[in-house]
N, C-alpha and C positions, 0 to 999 in steps of 0.2 A: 504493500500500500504506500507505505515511505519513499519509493522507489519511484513512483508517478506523479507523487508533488513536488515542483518545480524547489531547490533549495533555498531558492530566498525565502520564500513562504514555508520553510521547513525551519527556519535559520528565527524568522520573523517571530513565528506559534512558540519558539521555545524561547524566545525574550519577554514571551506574558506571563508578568508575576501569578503565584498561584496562591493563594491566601492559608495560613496559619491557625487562622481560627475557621471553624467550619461553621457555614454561610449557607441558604439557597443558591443555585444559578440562575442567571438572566441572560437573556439575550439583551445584544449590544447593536449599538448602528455605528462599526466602525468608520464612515467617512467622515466624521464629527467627533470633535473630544469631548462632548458631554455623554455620546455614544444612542441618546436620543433619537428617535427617527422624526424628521420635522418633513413638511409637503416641499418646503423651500429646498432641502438639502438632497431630495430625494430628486430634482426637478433637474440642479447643478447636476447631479450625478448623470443624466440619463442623456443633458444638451450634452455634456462633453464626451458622453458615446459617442453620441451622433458626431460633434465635431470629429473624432480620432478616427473614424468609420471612412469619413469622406475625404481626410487628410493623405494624401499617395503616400506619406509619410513620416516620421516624427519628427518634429522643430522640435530647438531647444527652447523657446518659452513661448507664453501664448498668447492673442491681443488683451488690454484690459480693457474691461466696464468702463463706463462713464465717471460710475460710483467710485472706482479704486483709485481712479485720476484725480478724482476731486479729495480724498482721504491722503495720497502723495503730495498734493501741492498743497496739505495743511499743516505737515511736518514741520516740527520746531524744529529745527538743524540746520547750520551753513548751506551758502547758498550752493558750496562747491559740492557737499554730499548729496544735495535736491538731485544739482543737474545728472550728477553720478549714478543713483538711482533711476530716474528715467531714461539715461541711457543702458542701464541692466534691464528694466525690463523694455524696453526697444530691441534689446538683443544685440545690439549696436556698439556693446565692451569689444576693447581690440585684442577679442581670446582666439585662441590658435585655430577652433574651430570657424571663426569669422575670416579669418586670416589665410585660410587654405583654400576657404573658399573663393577668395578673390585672388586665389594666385599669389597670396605674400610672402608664404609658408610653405617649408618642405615636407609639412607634416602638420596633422590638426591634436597630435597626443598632447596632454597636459606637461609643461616642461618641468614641472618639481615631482609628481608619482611617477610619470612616464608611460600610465598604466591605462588610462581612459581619456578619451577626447575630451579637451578642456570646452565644454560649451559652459554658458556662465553660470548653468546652477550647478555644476562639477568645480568650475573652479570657488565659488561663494561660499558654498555648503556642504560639496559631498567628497569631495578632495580630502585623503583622511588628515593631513592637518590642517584644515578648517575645518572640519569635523570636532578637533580637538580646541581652536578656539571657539567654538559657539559650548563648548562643552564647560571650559571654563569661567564662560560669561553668564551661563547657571542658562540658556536658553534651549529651545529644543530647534535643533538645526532642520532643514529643510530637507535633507539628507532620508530621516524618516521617513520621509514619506514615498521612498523606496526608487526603485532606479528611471521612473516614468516623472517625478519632481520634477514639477513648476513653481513659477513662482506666483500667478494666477492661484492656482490651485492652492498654496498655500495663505494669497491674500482670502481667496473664498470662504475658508474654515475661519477664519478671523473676523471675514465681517458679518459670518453666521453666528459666534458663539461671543462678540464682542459689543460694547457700544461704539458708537463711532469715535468719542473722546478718546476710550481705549484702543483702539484701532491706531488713531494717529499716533498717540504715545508708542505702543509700542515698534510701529513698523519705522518711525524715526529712531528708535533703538538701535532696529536690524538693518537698518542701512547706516547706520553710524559705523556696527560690526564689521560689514560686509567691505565698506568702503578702507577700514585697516588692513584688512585682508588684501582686496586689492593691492590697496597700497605698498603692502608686504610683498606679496605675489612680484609687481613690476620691481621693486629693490633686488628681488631674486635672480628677475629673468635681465636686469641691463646692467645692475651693479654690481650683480655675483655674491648678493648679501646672504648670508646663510637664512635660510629659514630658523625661525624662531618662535612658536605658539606662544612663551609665555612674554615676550619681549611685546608681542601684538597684541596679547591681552592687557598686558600695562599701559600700553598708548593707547588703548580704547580707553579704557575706562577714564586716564588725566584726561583726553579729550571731553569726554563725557562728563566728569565734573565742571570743566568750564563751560559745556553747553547746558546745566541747567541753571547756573547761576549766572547769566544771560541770559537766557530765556526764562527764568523761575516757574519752570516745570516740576513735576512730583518722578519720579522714576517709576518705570514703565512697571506694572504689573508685581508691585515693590508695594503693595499697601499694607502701612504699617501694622504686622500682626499682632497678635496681644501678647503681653510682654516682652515685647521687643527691647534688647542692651544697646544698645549704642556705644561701644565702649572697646578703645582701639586696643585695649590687650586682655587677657584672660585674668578673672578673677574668680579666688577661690572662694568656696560654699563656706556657708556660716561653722561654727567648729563642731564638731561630731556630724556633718554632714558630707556628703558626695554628688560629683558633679560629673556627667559624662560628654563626651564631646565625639562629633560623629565627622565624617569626611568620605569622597568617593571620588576613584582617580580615572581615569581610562590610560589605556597603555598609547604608545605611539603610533600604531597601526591599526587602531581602534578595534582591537579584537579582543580585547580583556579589560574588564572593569574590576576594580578593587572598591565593597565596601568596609570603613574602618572604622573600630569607636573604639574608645578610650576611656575609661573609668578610673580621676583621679580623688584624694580624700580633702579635706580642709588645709592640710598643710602641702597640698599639691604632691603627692606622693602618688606613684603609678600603682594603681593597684590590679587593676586587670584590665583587659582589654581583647579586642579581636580583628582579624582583618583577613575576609574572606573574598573570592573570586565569584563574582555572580552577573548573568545576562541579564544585559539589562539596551531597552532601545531607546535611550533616551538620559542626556545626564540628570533630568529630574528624577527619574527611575534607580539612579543609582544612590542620590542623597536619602530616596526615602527608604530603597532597603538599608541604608544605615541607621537611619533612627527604626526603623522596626527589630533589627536586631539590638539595637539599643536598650530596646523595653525588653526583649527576651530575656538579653541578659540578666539585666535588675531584676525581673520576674522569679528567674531562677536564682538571685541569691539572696531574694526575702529582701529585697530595698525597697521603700514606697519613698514619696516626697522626693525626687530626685529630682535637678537639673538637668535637662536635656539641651543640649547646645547645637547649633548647626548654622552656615552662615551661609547656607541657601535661602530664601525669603520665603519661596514659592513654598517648601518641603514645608516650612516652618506655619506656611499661612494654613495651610489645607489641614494639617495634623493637627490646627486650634479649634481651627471654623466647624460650620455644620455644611457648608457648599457640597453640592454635586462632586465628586472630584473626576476629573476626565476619565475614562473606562481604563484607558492601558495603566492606569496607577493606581483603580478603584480597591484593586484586592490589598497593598499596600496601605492605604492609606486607611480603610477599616481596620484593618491590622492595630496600625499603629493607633485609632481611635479607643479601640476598645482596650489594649492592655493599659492606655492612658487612664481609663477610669476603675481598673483596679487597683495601678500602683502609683497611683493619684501625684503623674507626672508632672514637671513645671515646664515645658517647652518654651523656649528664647532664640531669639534669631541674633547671631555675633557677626560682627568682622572678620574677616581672614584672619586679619592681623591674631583676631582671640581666640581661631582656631587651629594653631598651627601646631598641636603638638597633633591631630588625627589626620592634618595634612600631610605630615610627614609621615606617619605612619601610611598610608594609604599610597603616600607616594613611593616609598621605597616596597612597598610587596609588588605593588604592580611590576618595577623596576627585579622584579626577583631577589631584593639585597637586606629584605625583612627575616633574619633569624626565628627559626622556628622559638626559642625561649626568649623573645623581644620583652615578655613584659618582669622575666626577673632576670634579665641580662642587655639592657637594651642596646644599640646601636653608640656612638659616640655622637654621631648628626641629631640623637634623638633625647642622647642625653641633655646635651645643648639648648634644645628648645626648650624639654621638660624644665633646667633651670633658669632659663632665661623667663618662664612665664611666672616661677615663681618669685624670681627676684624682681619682676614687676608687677605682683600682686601686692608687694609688701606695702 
């Protein structure tokens, strides 16, 4: 039977979390992330058969609506990313694919994987190091949505399950992303700059601080969760209490995900911890099997009242709220709802900066260089951190 499903859709079904606590099943309406079946989404779904039916054969992106035109030219962002953006979806970026086709190019393959025609949602989002920056921007890259990804198709699910406020905010996010990437990209291909994911995540984001304080925008899809710290380094729990911190990495070749938490006590002392390898299609997917292993752990060693730390927003908002949560993270996130009101969890959402000791943890398993006895022999990178947090709790 295995044998006759295509392997992305083999590869796809076993990145769906499977839930911990036993639940009914539902049916879902996977072309939406609330998983809901709506007449609107059903309607999208059936025009764009027909478009792909009639088309002799696949473009790299698609025309936009009226509506998505008018949603782009409301983007709070410079006016250099505006024009950037509609020249990606114009299809009009000068990528290898554009460029063979006019004869400019000896070849239309992507110049940094070498592996897939660079057409502009390959090199934006599905290029495994864009993959890996949209990964660390806490977003869920376009990439998901499997090797047929538009970028139509991905404004569609947004102006489906969004308001339009939200809409704008965020897609001036993703083209803020998308335009460092670029910009990374051409430093690669004329100045021979090495690629660098976490160098292009640092210049999004200083950009991105001085685009909202210019523009005095809220940060996209960042609504402030309850109990939210603000607070650029790790502090420890009150005294006789324990504070856990979660993290999740993806490797370089986006083919292994690392979830990791870390359980330390009042005086910042490692006391346990774990960091596992789990499928996950989505880097939201990966923050939240770390806080659901999170509460396992506590669960099983009779903690209640505990800190849960994590400095994904998104992980952080869903695990507080009552909201729908998208279907592909549904089983996760009842997960983590329900041991919340046994072991009557504190959920906070941190800075990097306050979660760096489960960053590094996460980061060196995926990297292979995490020792099986890490938490009563740790690493010297990891000792480092562990004292550096404590020495600026004090």
């Amino acid at each position: 039977m295995v044998r006759e499903i295509p392997q992305k859709v083999v590869d796809a079904i076993l990145k769906i979390p499977l839930p911990h606590v036993e639940r009914p099943d539902h049916l879902v309406w996977h072309f939406n992330s609330s998983g809901i079946y709506t007449v609107k989404s059903g309607y999208h779904i059936a025009h764009q058969a027909i478009l792909e039916r009639q088309r002799e054969k696949p473009e790299s992106s698609f025309k936009l609506k009226k509506e998505a035109w008018k949603v782009m030219w409301k983007m709070k962002v410079p006016t250099k990313i505006r024009s950037f953006w509609w020249r990606a979806y114009k299809n009009i970026l000068a990528t290898k694919e554009n460029l063979f086709k006019r004869r400019c190019a000896v070849d239309n393959l992507c110049p940094i994987c070498e592996k897939e025609v660079e057409t502009t949602e390959h090199l934006l989002f599905m290029c495994p190091w864009a993959k890996m920056v949209w990964f660390g921007c806490n977003i869920k890259p376009l990439g998901d949505l499997g090797g047929n990804a538009s970028l139509i198709k991905w404004i569609a699910d947004m102006m489906e399950n969004l308001s339009v406020k939200e809409v704008v905010i965020l897609m001036g996010r993703v083209a803020q992303i998308a335009w460092h990437i670029w910009k990374s990209r051409n430093d690669f291909v004329f100045n021979k700059t090495k690629i660098n994911p976490q160098h292009t995540i640092t210049s999004f984001f200083h950009a991105e601080m001085e685009c909202l304080k210019a523009f005095e925008i809220p940060r996209v899809h960042m609504d402030n969760p309850a109990n939210q710290e603000d607070l650029p380094t790790w502090r420890a729990p009150d005294e006789g209490r324990f504070k856990v911190n979660c993290d999740a990495a993806i490797s370089a070749s986006g083919s292994r995900s690392i979830a990791a938490v870390v359980l330390r006590n009042w005086k910042g002392k490692l006391v346990d911890g774990l960091a596992k390898s789990v499928q996950v299609g989505t880097s939201l997917g990966g923050e939240l099997y770390a806080i659901r292993a999170a509460c396992e752990m506590l669960i099983s060693l009779g903690l209640k009242e505990v800190e849960v730390e994590s400095d994904c927003q998104q992980a952080i908002h869903l695990s507080v709220s009552e909201l729908v949560p998208p279907w592909d993270v549904r089983a996760l996130v009842m997960d983590i709802r329900h041991f919340a009101k046994e072991g009557n969890f504190l959920f906070k959402w941190v800075r990097r900066a306050a979660n760096k000791v489960a960053h590094e943890v996460a980061s060196l398993a995926v990297r292979n260089s995490l020792p099986c006895n890490w938490i009563v022999n740790p690493p010297i990178s990891l000792v480092t951190v562990l004292e550096k947090d404590v020495n600026e709790s004090l």
